[in-house]
TIDREN-999912 format. One record per residue (C-alpha): residue in three letters; x, y, z. Coordinates in Angstrom, 3 decimals. Each point is the difference from the previous one (the first is absolute). Example, Ala and Ser with C-alpha at 12.3 -4.5 7.8 and 13.67 -1.06 7.14 Angstrom:
2
ALA, 12.300, -4.500, 7.800;
SER, 1.370, 3.440, -0.660;
END
This chain:
326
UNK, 111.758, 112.806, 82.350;
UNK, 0.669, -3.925, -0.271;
UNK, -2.100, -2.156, 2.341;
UNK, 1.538, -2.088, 1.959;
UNK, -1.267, -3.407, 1.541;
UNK, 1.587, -1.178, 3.558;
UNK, 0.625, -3.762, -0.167;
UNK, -2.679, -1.598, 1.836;
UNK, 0.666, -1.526, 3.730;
UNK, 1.068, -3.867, -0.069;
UNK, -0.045, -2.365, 3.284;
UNK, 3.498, 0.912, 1.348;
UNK, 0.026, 3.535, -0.519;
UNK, 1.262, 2.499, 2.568;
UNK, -1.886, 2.969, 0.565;
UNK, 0.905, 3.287, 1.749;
UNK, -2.205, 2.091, 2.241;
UNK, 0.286, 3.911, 0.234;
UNK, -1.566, 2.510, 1.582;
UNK, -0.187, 3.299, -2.668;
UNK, -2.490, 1.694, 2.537;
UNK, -1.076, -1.000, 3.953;
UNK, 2.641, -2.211, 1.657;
UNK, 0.285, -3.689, 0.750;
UNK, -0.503, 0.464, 4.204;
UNK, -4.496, 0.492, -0.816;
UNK, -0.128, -2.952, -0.928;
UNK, -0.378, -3.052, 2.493;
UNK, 2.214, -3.219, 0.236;
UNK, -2.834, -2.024, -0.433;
UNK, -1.053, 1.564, -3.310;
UNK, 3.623, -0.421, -0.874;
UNK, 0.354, -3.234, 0.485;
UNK, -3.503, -1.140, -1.382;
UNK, 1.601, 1.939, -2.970;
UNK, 3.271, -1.599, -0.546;
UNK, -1.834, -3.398, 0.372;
UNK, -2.880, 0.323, -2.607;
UNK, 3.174, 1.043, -2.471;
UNK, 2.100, -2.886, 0.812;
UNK, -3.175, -2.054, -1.027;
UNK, 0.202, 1.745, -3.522;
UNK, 3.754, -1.056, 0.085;
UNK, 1.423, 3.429, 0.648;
UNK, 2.513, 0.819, 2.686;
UNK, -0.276, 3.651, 1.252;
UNK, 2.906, 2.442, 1.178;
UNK, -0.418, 3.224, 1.344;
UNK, 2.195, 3.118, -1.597;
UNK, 2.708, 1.292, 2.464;
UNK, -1.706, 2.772, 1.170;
UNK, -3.551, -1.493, 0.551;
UNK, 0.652, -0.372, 3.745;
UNK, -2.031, 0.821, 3.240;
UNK, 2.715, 2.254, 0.650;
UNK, -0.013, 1.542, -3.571;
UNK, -3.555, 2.838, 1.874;
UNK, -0.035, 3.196, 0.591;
UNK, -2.634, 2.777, 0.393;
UNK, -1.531, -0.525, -3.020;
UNK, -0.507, -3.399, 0.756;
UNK, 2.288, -0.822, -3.149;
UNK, 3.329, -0.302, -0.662;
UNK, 2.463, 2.895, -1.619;
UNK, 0.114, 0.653, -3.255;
UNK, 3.770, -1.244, -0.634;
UNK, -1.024, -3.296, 1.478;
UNK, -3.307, -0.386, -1.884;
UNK, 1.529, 0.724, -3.319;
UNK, 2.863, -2.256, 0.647;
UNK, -2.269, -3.049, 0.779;
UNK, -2.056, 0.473, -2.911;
UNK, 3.636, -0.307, -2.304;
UNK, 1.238, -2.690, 2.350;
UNK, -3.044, -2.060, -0.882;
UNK, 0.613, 0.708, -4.132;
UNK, 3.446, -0.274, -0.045;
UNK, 0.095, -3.450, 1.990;
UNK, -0.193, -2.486, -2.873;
UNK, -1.099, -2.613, 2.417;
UNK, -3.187, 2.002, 0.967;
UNK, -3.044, -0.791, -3.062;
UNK, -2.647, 2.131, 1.926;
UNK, -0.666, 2.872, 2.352;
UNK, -2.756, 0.315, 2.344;
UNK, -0.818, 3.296, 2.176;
UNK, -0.363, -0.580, 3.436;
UNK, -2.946, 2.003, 0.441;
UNK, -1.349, 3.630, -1.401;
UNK, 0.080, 3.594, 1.227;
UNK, 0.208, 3.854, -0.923;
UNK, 3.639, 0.619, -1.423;
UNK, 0.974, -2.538, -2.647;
UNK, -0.295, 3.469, -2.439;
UNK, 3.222, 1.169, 1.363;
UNK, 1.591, -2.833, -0.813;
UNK, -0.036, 0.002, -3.917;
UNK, 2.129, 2.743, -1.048;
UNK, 2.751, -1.828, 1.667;
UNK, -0.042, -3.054, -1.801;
UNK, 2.487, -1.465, -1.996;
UNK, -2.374, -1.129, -2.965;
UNK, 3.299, -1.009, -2.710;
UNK, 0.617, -2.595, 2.791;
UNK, -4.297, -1.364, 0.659;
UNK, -0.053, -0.089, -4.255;
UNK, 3.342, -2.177, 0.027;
UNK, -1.602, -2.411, 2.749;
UNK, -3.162, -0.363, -0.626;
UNK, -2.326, -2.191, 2.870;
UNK, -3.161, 0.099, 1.473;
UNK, -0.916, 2.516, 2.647;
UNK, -3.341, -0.117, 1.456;
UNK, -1.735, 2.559, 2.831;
UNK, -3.519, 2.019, -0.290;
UNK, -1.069, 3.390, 1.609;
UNK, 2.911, 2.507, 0.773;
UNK, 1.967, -2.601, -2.444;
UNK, -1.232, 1.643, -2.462;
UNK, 2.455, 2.707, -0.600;
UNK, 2.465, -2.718, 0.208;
UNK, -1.648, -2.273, -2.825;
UNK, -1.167, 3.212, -2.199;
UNK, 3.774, 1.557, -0.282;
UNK, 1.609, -3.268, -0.366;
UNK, -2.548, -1.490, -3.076;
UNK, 0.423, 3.861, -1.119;
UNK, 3.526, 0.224, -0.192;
UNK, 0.918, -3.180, -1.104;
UNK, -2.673, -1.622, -1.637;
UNK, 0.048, -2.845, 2.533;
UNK, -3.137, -1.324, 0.713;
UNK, -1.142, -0.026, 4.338;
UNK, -2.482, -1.893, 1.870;
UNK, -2.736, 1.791, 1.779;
UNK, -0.521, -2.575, 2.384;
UNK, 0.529, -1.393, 3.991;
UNK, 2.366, 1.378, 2.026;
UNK, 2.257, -2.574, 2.277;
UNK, -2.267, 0.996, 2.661;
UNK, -3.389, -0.774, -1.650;
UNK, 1.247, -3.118, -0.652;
UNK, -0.098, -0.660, 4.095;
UNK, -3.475, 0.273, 0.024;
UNK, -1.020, -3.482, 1.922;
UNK, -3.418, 0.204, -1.454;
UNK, -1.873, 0.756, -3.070;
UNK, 3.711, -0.043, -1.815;
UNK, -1.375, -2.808, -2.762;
UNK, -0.830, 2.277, -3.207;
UNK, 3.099, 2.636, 0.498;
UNK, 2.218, -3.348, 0.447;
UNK, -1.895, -1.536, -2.872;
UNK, 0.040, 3.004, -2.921;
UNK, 3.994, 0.895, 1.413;
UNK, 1.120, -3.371, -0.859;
UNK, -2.512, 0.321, -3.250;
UNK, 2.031, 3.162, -1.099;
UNK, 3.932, -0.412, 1.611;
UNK, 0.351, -3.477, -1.395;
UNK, -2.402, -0.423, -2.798;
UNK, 0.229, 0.782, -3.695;
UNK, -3.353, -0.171, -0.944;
UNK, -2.905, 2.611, 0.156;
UNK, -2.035, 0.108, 2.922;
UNK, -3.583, 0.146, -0.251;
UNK, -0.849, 2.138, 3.084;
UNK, -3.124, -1.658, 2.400;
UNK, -1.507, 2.457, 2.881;
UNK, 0.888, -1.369, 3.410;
UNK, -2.518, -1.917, 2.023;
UNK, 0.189, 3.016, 2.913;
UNK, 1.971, 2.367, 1.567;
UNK, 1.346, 2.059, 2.391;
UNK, 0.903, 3.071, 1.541;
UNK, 0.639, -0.560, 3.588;
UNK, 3.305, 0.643, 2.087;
UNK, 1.052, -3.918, -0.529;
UNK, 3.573, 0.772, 1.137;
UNK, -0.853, 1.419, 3.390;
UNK, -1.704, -3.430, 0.301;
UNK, 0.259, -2.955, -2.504;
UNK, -2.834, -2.080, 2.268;
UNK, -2.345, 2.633, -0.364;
UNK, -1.155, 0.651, -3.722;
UNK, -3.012, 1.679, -1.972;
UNK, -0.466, -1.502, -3.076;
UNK, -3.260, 1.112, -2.477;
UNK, -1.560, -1.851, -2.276;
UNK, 0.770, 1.662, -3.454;
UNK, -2.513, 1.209, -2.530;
UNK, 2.385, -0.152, -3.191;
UNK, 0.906, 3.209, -2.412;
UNK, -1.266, 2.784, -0.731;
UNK, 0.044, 0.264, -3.734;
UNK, -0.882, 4.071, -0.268;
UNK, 0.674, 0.032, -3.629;
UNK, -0.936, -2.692, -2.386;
UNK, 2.961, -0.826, -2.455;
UNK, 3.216, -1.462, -2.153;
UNK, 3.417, 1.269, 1.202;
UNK, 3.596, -1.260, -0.321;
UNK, 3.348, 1.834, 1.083;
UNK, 2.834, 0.788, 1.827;
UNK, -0.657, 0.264, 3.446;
UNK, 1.089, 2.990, 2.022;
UNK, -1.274, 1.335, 3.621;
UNK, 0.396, -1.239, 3.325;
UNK, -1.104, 2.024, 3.665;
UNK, -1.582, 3.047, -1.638;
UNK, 0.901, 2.332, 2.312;
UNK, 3.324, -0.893, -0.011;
UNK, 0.102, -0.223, -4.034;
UNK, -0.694, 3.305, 0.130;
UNK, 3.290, 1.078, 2.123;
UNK, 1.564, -0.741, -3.547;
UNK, -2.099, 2.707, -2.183;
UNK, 2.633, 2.186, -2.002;
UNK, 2.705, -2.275, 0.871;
UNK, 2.420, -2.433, -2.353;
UNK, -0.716, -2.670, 2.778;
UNK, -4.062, -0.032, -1.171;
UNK, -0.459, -3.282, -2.535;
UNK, -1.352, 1.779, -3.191;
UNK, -3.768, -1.242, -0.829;
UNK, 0.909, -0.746, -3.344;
UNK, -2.061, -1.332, -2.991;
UNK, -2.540, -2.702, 1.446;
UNK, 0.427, 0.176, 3.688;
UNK, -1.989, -1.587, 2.680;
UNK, -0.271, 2.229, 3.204;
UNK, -0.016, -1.894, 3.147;
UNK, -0.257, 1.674, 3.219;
UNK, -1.354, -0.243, 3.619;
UNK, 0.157, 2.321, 3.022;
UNK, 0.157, -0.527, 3.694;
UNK, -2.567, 0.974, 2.841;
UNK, 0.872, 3.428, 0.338;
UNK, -1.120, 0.860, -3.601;
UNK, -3.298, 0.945, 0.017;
UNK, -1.848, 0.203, -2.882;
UNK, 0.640, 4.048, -0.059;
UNK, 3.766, -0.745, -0.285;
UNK, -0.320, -2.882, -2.011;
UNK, -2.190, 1.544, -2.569;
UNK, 2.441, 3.017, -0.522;
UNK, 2.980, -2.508, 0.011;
UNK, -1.071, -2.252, -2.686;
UNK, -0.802, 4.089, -1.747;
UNK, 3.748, 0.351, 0.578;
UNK, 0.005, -2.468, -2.535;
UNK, -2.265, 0.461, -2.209;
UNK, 1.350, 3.791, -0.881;
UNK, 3.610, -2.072, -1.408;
UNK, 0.513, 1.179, -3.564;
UNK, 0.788, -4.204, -0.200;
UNK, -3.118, -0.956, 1.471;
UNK, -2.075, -0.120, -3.447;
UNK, 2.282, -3.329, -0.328;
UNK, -1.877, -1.772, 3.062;
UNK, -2.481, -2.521, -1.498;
UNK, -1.001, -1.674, 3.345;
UNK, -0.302, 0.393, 3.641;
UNK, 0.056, -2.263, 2.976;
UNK, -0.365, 1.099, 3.564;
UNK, 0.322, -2.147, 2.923;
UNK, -2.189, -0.567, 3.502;
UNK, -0.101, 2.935, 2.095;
UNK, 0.242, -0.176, 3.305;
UNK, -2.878, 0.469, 2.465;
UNK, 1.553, 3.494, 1.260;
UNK, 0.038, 1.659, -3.528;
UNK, -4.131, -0.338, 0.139;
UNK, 0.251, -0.192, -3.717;
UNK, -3.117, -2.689, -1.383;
UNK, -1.176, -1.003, -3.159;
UNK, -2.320, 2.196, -0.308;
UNK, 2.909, 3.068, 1.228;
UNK, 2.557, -1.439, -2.817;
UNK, -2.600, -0.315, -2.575;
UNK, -0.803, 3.809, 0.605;
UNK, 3.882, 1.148, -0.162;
UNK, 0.900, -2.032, -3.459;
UNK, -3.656, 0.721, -1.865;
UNK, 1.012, 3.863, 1.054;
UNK, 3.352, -0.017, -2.007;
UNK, -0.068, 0.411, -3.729;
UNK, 3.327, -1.559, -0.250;
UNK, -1.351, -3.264, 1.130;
UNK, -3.191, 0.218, -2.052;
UNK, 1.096, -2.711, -2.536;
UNK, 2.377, -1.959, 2.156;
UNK, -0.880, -3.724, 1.845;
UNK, 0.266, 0.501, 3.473;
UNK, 0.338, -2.496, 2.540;
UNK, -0.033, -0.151, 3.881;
UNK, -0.111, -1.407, 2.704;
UNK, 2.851, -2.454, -0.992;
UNK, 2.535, -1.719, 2.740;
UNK, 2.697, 2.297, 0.248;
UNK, 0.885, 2.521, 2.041;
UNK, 0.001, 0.986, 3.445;
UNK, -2.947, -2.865, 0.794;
UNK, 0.943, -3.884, 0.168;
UNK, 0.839, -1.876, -1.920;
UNK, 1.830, 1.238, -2.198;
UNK, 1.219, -0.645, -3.996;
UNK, 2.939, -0.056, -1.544;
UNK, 0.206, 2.567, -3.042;
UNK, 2.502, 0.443, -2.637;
UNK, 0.833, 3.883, -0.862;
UNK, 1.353, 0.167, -3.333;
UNK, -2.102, -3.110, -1.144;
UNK, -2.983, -0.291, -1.080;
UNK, -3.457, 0.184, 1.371;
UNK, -3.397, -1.201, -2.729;
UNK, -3.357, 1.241, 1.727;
UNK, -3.275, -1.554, -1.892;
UNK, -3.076, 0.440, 1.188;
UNK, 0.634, -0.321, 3.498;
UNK, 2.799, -2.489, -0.051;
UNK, 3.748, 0.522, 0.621;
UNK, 2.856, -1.397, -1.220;
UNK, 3.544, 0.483, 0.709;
UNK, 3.131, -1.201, -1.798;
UNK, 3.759, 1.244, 0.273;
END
């Protein structure tokens, strides 16, 4: 399948917020609005689909599915709109993707950027259409008060920039609950990457929130790891290392998998308990990895901050270093 290249955000630009998975009423009005003003610094007014409401909740904490899909081809039929940012994450994005109109996404190609339960969205739309999605902020990340620097910094890198982007660890972290209270904030000092495997890779990068990756497995909506592909992926709290060792098997046993030449994993969070030393254990135990670089602990993911990745471009790991590039 073609690849195809979204033009790259200019000062001026219109973007449209959606929300594929949990609704628009979680999030706060002062993380909205902290939101909507760090974008109109980058130049970028921001409009919210027709259905992205308050009102649009039910008990699912989402909208319906009607009124989820519609948004999505609102947003990529509205020639005005040059990106499209998630509003947040959440379980059911999956459901989504058969319902797609993907003739119309390939004929208007833009930008669409989300992380976590995003994934499904991102994986069945670069799939189907060869159109390649940013694994990145959400709207709401971007209302973080504090400790917002680096995601702001690598977004803007990637969603406006042509050039490749040499990837630098972040000065710390976090993984507190900054959006029941931007004031109060954990931030720890960071000790860099973990390069598990020693090595030279270049490719096509393909992954996203493992566990939701793996929703995909045996379906047309799963982005094929074809020749030279860098696997990226990260998991939230609640995978321990148990589940995420047998996830990232999940993987491993796809008759494409022999075409993965890399692997990148990003921070865990404190509740998964996984460590170095726990990782190190998992990928030295899988033949399948044996020959592969592997690197962790990079910022993306369910931690913050967060970067901004291309899937369908392309990813060169060396030695410990990371570089990304559309």
């Amino acid at each position: 399948m073609q690849k195809i290249i979204p033009q790259k955000l200019q000062k001026g630009d219109k973007i449209m917020i959606i929300a594929p998975s949990t609704g628009l009423k979680i999030i706060g009005q002062d993380c909205r609005e902290i939101a909507r003003e760090r974008f109109k610094k980058l130049g970028l007014t921001v409009e919210f689909a027709p259905h992205t409401t308050d009102e649009n909740w039910n008990k699912m904490h989402t909208g319906s599915l009607q009124d989820r899909v519609s948004d999505i081809m609102y947003a990529f039929q509205d020639k005005s709109v040059k990106a499209i940012f998630t509003i947040i994450g959440g379980f059911n994005s999956n459901q989504i993707v058969p319902h797609l109109d993907y003739n119309i996404i390939r004929a208007n190609p833009k930008i669409i950027c989300g992380f976590s339960d995003v994934t499904a969205l991102l994986a069945a739309i670069n799939a189907q259409t060869g159109l390649q999605t940013y694994y990145g902020p959400h709207y709401s990340s971007i209302g973080m008060k504090k400790g917002c620097e680096y995601t702001l910094e690598y977004m803007e890198k990637m969603l406006f920039g042509d050039a490749p982007v040499a990837v630098a660890p972040s000065a710390e972290w976090s993984d507190d609950l900054w959006f029941l209270d931007q004031e109060k904030r954990d931030m720890i000092k960071n000790d860099g990457y973990w390069n598990i495997h020693n090595g030279k890779a270049e490719g096509t990068i393909v992954g996203g929130n493992l566990c939701t990756f793996n929703l995909l497995l045996g379906t047309p909506w799963r982005p094929a790891f074809n020749s030279d592909t860098i696997l990226m992926i990260e998991d939230t709290a609640g995978s321990s290392a148990e589940i995420f060792d047998r996830n990232l098997q999940a993987l491993c046993y796809q008759p494409d998998f022999a075409n993965v030449k890399g692997v990148v994993i990003g921070r865990f969070q404190k509740g998964s308990k996984i460590d170095r030393e726990t990782l190190e254990f998992i990928i030295n135990n899988k033949p399948e990895l044996k020959n592969l670089p592997v690197l962790a602990n990079v910022d993306y993911g369910h931690t913050t901050p967060i970067l901004t990745i291309p899937f369908g471009g392309t990813a060169q790991l060396e030695n410990g270093k990371l570089t990304l590039e559309k």
